[in-house]
C-alpha positions in Angstrom: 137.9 -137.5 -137.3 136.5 -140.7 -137.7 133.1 -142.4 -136.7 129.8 -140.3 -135.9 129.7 -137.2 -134.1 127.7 -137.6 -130.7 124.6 -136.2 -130.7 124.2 -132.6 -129.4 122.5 -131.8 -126.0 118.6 -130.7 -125.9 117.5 -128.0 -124.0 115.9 -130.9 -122.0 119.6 -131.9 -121.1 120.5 -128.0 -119.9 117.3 -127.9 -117.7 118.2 -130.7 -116.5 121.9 -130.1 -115.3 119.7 -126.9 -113.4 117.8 -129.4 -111.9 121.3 -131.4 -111.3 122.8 -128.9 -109.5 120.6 -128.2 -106.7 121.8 -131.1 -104.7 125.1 -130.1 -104.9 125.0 -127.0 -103.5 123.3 -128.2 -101.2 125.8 -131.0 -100.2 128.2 -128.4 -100.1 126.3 -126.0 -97.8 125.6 -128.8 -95.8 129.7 -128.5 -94.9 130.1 -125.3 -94.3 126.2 -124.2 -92.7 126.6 -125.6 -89.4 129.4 -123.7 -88.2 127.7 -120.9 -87.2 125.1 -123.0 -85.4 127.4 -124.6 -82.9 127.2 -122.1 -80.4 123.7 -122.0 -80.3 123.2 -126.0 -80.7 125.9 -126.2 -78.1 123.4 -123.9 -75.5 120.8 -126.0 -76.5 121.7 -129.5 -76.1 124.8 -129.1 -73.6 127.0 -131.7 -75.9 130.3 -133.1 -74.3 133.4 -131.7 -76.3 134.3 -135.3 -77.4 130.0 -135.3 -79.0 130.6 -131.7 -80.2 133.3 -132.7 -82.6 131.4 -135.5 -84.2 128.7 -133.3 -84.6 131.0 -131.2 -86.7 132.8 -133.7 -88.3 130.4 -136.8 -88.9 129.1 -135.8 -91.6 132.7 -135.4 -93.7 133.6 -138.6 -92.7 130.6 -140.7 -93.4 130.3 -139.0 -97.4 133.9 -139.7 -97.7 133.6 -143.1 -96.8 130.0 -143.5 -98.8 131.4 -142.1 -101.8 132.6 -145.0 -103.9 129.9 -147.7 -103.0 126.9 -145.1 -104.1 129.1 -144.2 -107.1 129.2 -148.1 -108.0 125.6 -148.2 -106.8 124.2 -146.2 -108.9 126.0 -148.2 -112.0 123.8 -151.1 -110.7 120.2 -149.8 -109.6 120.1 -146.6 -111.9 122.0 -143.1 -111.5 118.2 -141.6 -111.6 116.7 -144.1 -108.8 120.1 -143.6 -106.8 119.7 -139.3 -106.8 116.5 -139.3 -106.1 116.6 -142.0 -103.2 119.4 -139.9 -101.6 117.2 -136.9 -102.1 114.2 -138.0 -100.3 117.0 -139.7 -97.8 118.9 -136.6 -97.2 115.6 -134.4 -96.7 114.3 -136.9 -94.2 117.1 -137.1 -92.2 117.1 -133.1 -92.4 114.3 -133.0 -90.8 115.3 -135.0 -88.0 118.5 -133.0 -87.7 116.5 -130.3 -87.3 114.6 -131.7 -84.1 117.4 -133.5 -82.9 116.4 -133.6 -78.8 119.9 -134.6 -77.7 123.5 -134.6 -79.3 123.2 -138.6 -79.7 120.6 -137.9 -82.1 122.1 -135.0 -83.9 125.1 -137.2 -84.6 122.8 -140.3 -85.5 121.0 -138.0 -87.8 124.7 -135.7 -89.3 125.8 -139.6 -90.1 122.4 -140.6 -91.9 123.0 -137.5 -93.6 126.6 -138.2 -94.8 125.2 -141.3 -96.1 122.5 -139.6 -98.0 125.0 -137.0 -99.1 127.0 -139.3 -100.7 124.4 -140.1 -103.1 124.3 -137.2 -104.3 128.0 -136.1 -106.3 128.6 -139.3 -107.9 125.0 -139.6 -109.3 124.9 -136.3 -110.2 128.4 -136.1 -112.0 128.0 -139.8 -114.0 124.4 -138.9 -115.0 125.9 -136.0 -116.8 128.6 -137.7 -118.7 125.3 -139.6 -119.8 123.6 -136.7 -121.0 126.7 -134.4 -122.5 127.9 -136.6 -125.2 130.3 -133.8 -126.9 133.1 -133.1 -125.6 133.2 -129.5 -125.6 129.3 -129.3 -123.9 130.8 -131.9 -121.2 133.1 -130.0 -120.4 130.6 -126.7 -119.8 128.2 -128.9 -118.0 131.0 -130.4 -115.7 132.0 -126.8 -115.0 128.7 -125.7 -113.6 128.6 -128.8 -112.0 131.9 -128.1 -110.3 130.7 -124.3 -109.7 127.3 -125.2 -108.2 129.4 -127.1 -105.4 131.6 -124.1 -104.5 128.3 -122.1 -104.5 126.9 -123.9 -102.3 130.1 -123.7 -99.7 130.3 -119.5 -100.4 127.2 -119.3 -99.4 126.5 -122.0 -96.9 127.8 -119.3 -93.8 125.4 -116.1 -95.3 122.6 -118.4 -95.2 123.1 -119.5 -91.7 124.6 -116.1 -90.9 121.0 -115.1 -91.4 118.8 -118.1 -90.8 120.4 -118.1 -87.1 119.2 -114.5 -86.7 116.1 -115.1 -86.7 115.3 -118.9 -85.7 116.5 -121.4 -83.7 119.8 -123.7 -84.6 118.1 -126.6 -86.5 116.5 -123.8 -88.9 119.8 -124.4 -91.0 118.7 -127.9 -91.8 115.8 -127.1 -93.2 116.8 -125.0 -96.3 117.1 -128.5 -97.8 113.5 -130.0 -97.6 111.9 -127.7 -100.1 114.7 -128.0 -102.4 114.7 -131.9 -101.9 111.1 -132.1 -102.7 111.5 -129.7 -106.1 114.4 -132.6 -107.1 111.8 -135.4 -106.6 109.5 -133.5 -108.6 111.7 -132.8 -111.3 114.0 -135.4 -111.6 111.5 -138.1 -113.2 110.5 -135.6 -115.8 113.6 -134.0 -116.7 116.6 -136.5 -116.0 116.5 -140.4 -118.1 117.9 -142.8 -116.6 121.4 -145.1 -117.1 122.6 -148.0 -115.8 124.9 -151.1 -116.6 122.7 -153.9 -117.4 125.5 -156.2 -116.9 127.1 -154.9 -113.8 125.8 -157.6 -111.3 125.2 -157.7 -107.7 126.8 -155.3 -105.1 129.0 -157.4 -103.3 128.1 -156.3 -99.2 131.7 -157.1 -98.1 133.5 -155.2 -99.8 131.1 -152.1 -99.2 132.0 -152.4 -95.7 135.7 -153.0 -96.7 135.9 -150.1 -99.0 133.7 -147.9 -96.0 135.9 -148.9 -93.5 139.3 -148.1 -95.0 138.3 -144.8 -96.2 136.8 -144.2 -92.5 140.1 -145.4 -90.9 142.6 -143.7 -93.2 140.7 -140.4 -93.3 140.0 -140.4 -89.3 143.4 -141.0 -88.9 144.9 -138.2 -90.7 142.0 -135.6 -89.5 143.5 -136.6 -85.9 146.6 -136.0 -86.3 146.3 -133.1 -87.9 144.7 -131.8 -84.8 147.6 -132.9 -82.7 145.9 -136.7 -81.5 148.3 -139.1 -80.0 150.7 -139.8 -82.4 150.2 -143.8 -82.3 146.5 -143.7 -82.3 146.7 -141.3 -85.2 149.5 -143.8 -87.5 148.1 -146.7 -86.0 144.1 -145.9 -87.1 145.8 -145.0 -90.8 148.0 -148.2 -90.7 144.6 -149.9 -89.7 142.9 -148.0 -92.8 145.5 -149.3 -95.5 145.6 -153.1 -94.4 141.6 -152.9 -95.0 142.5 -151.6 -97.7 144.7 -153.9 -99.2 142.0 -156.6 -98.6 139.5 -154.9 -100.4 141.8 -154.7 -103.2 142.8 -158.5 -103.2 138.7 -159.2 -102.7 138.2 -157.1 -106.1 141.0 -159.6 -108.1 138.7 -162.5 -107.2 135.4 -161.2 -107.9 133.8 -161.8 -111.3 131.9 -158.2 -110.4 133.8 -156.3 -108.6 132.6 -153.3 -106.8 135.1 -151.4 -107.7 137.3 -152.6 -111.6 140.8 -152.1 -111.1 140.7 -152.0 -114.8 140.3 -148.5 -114.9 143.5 -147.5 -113.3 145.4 -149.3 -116.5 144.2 -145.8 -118.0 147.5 -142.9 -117.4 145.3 -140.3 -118.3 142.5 -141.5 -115.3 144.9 -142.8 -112.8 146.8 -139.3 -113.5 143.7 -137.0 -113.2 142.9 -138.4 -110.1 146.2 -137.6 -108.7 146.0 -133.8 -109.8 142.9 -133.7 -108.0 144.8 -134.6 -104.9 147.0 -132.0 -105.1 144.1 -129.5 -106.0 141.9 -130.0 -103.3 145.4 -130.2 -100.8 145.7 -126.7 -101.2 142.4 -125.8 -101.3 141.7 -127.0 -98.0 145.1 -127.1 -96.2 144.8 -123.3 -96.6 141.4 -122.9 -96.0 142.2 -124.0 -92.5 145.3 -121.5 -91.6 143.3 -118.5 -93.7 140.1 -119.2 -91.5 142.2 -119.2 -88.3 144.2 -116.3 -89.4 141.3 -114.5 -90.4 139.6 -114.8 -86.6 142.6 -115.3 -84.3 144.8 -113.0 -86.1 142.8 -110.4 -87.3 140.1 -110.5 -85.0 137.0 -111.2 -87.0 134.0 -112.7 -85.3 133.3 -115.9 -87.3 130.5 -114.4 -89.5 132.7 -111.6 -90.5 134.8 -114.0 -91.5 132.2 -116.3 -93.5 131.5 -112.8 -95.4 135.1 -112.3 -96.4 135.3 -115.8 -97.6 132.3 -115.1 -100.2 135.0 -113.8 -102.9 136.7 -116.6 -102.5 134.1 -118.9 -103.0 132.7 -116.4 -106.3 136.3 -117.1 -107.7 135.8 -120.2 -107.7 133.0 -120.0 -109.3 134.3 -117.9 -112.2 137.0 -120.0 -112.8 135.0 -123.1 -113.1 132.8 -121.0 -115.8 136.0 -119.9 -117.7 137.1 -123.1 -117.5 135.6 -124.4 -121.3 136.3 -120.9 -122.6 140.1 -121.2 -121.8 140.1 -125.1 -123.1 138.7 -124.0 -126.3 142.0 -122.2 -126.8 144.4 -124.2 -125.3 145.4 -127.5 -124.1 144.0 -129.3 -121.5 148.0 -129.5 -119.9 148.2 -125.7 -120.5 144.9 -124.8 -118.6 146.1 -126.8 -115.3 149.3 -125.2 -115.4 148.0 -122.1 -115.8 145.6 -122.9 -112.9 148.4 -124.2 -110.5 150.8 -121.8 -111.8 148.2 -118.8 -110.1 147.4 -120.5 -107.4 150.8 -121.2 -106.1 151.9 -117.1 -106.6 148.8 -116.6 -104.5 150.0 -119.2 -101.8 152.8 -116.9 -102.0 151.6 -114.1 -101.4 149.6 -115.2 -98.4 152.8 -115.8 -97.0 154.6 -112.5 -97.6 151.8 -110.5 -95.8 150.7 -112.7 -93.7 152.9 -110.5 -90.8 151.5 -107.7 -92.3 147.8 -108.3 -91.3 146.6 -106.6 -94.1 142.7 -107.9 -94.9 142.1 -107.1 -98.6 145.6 -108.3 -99.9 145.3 -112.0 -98.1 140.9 -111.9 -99.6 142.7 -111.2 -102.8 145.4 -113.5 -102.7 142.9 -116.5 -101.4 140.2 -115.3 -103.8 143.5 -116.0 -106.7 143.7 -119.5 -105.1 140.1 -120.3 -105.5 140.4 -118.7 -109.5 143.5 -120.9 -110.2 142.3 -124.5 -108.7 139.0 -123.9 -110.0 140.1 -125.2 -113.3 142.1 -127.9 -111.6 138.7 -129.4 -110.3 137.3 -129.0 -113.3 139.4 -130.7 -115.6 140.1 -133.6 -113.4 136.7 -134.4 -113.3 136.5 -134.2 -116.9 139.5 -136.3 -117.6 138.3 -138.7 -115.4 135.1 -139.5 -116.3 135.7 -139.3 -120.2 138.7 -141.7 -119.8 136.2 -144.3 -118.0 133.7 -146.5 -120.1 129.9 -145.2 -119.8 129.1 -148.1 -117.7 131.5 -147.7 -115.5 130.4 -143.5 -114.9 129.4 -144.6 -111.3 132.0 -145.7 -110.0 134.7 -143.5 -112.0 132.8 -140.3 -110.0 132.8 -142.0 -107.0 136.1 -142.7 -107.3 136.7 -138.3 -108.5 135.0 -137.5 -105.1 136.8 -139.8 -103.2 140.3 -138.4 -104.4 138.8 -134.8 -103.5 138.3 -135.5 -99.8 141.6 -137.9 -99.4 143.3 -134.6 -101.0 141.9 -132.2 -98.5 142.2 -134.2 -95.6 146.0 -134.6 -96.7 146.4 -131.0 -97.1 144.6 -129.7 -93.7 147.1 -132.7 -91.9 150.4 -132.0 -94.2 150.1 -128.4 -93.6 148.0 -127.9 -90.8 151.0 -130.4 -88.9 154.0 -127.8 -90.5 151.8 -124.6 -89.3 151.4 -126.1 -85.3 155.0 -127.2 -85.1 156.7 -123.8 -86.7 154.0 -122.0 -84.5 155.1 -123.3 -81.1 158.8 -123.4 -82.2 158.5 -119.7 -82.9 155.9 -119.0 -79.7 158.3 -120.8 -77.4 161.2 -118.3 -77.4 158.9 -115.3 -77.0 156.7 -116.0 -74.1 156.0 -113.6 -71.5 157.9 -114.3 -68.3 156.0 -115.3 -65.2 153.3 -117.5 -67.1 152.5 -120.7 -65.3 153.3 -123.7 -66.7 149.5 -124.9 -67.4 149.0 -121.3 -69.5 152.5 -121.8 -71.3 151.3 -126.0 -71.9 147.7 -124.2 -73.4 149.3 -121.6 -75.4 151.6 -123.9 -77.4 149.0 -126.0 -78.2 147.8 -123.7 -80.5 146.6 -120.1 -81.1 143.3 -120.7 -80.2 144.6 -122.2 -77.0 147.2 -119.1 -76.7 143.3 -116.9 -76.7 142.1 -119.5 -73.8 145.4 -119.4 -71.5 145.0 -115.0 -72.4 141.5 -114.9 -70.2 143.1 -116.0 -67.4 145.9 -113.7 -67.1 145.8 -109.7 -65.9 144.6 -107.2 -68.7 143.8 -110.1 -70.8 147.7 -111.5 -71.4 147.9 -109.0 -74.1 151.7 -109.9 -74.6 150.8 -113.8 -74.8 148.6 -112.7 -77.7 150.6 -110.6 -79.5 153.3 -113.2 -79.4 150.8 -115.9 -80.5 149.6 -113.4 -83.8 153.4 -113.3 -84.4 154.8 -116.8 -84.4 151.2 -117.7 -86.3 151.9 -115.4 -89.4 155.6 -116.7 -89.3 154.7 -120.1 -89.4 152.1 -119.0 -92.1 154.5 -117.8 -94.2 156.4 -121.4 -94.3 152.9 -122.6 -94.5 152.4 -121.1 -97.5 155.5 -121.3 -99.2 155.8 -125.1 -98.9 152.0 -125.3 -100.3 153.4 -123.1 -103.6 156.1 -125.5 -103.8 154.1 -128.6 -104.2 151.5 -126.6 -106.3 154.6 -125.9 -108.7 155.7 -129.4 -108.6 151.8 -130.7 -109.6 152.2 -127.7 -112.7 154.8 -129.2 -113.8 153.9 -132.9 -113.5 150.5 -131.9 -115.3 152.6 -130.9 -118.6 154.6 -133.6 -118.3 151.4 -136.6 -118.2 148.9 -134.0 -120.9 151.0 -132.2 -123.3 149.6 -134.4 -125.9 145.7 -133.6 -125.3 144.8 -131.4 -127.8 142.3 -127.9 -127.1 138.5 -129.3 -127.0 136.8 -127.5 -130.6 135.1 -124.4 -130.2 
């Protein structure tokens, strides 16, 4: 070894990453919570369908766009001052999400609080590269960094599930104010504060470059994964790459870019980033089809369904904890393959009984997903933000979230696409005769559509439904296989690019 050993963590540092990690579970719950609500919400303020779905969906779509400016931000003005203005940001706008009077102001407020949200994982994730100088107590840190995130989605439907019970819709809003307030408390007395004194001004255009080719790209692919026109679709994520490209010619020329191109010269960072991609598109191209499987298959209500997705969410957890234990022993390459290597036999095994219908095998199989890619996300981060400089933390995290949501929104449109076209290939030879055209034209739109054309039919078009269950678990079974397949191919990329890292010390 040569030069000095970095200084060991305080117990100051490990209050701290507690202190860390209650924003991110709350920006994960903040995903998942509102779910549940939309019925209610829906009977309350009598949205359109076209306002319903931003509801839903605004929120995804302005953090995903946020991410890298507040990453770079936060290089500029202070990691600290960043968190804690997203904190008091995010539980303002909670509160007015909470109140919202009509749907234009619930999507006002879900897009203020994307915003705010997006604060909250880069700042979080840089100021602890900051604080965990060793290696091995990054690493740990990182992990319950990555687990407090997947704690927060497990448990983001229970806490509506319950909240909704007893209060009205915006009640699931306001879990975050308290919290919020405890993290503006704390975060001045526990947290220090880091910044790059020489990063220079945030350039405004290419904010709004950078915002708007993530919005376009990732709009684009979420619609046609949902079966949008095919044009609109291509052409929005055609639209989305050309804004792209300028904001990559715009960082050449600037002497401080907000974003340094630099820092894909790295293998090792431009390669974690990659892995991540294909972590979190199997993550959430299966969450999708096991969620619809789970209620349109099987016939859970959606709470029962939010329960049964609790192990899968605690596996995650887990295998973000085992995570430094497992690196301790082996190397970095070995881990991920190990990871990947599990959570492709789990895709295939939610494939094999998916025709089955059998409940505990596909929570055990999806609960081995969530074990396996847990260490995926884990080391990614890791690799990423130890392979960037310290001044450049901000942006390097914004850049690890960023890669997270392009890779989920790939995998729900990749997969998502292969699911609905094997499903109405398969539906469309087994149809019940004498359906009319409009119930055939609803039913192969999708399963859920199949459940909408069924209410109109005598006895409930049992025999449409049935069919539906049947070509959905055969398509699932593709699904599932073709996930495991590029799973194995990331697994075996991931020994190729790391073999070399060595095992972190114990």
């Amino acid at each position: 070894m040569s030069g000095t050993t970095p200084a060991r963590a305080t117990r100051r540092e490990w209050i701290g990453l507690a202190v860390i990690a209650l924003p991110c579970i709350l920006y994960a719950m903040d995903l998942t919570v509102l779910n549940l609500a939309v019925p209610s919400l829906t009977a309350s303020l009598n949205p359109t369908a076209a306002q319903l779905l931003w509801i839903v969906d605004i929120y995804g779509f302005f953090v995903a766009g946020s991410l890298l400016t507040m990453g770079t931000l936060g290089d500029r003005i202070g990691r600290r001052k960043l968190l804690m203005i997203g904190a008091a940001a995010f539980g303002a706008t909670s509160i007015l999400a909470a109140f919202a009077p009509t749907a234009e102001t619930l999507i006002l407020a879900r897009a203020l609080l994307g915003i705010a949200g997006a604060t909250l994982a880069p700042s979080t994730l840089s100021l602890i590269t900051n604080m965990f100088r060793d290696d091995r107590e990054r690493t740990i840190a990182i992990s319950i960094w990555v687990a407090s995130f997947s704690t927060g989605g497990a448990i983001g439907p229970v806490v509506g599930g319950v909240l909704l019970n007893y209060l009205w819709w915006g009640s699931v809003f306001l879990v975050a104010v308290p919290i919020m307030v405890l993290l503006l408390i704390l975060a001045p007395r526990l947290l220090p504060e880091y910044k790059d004194p020489q990063a220079g001004r945030l350039d405004p255009v290419s904010a709004a470059l950078s915002m708007l080719a993530v919005l376009s790209i990732i709009y684009g692919i979420k619609t046609l994964a949902e079966g949008g026109e095919l044009a609109v679709s291509t052409g929005t994520i055609a639209f989305g790459l050309a804004i792209g490209a300028a904001f990559v010619l715009r960082q050449l020329r600037l002497s401080h870019p907000l974003l340094d191109l630099t820092l894909f010269s790295r293998p090792s960072f431009t390669a974690a980033l990659g892995i991540n991609v294909f972590g979190f598109f199997a993550i959430f191209g299966m969450f999708l089809v096991v969620a619809q499987y789970m209620q349109l298959v099987l016939g859970l209500t959606p709470f029962e369904a939010g329960l049964w997705s609790l192990p899968a969410g605690l596996g995650f957890v887990v295998g973000s904890l085992l995570t430094p234990i497992l690196l301790s022993r082996m190397r970095p390459a070995y881990v991920l393959a190990l990871g990947l290597g599990l959570a492709a036999a789990a895709l295939i095994v939610m494939g094999l009984i998916a025709s089955s219908r059998d409940l505990l095998v596909l929570i055990t199989a999806n609960t081995a997903l969530s074990l396996g890619m847990a260490p995926v996300a884990t080391i990614a981060a890791d690799l990423v933000m130890s392979s960037a400089p310290p001044e450049r933390a901000g942006a390097a995290s914004g850049l690890n979230e960023t890669s997270s949501e392009f890779g989920g929104a790939l995998g729900i449109a990749l997969l998502g696409s292969v699911l609905t076209v094997l499903y109405r290939s398969g539906l469309g030879g087994t149809l019940p005769e004498g359906l009319s055209g409009e119930a055939v034209a609803m039913a192969l739109r999708g399963i859920g559509g199949a459940y909408t054309a069924a209410e109109t039919l005598p006895e409930g078009g049992v025999e449409l439904l049935e069919a539906a269950r049947v070509a959905y678990a055969d398509a699932m079974l593709v699904t599932s296989l073709l996930g495991a397949g590029i799973v194995l191919i990331a697994a075996i990329t991931t020994i190729a690019m790391f073999r070399g890292l060595r095992p972190a010390t114990a």
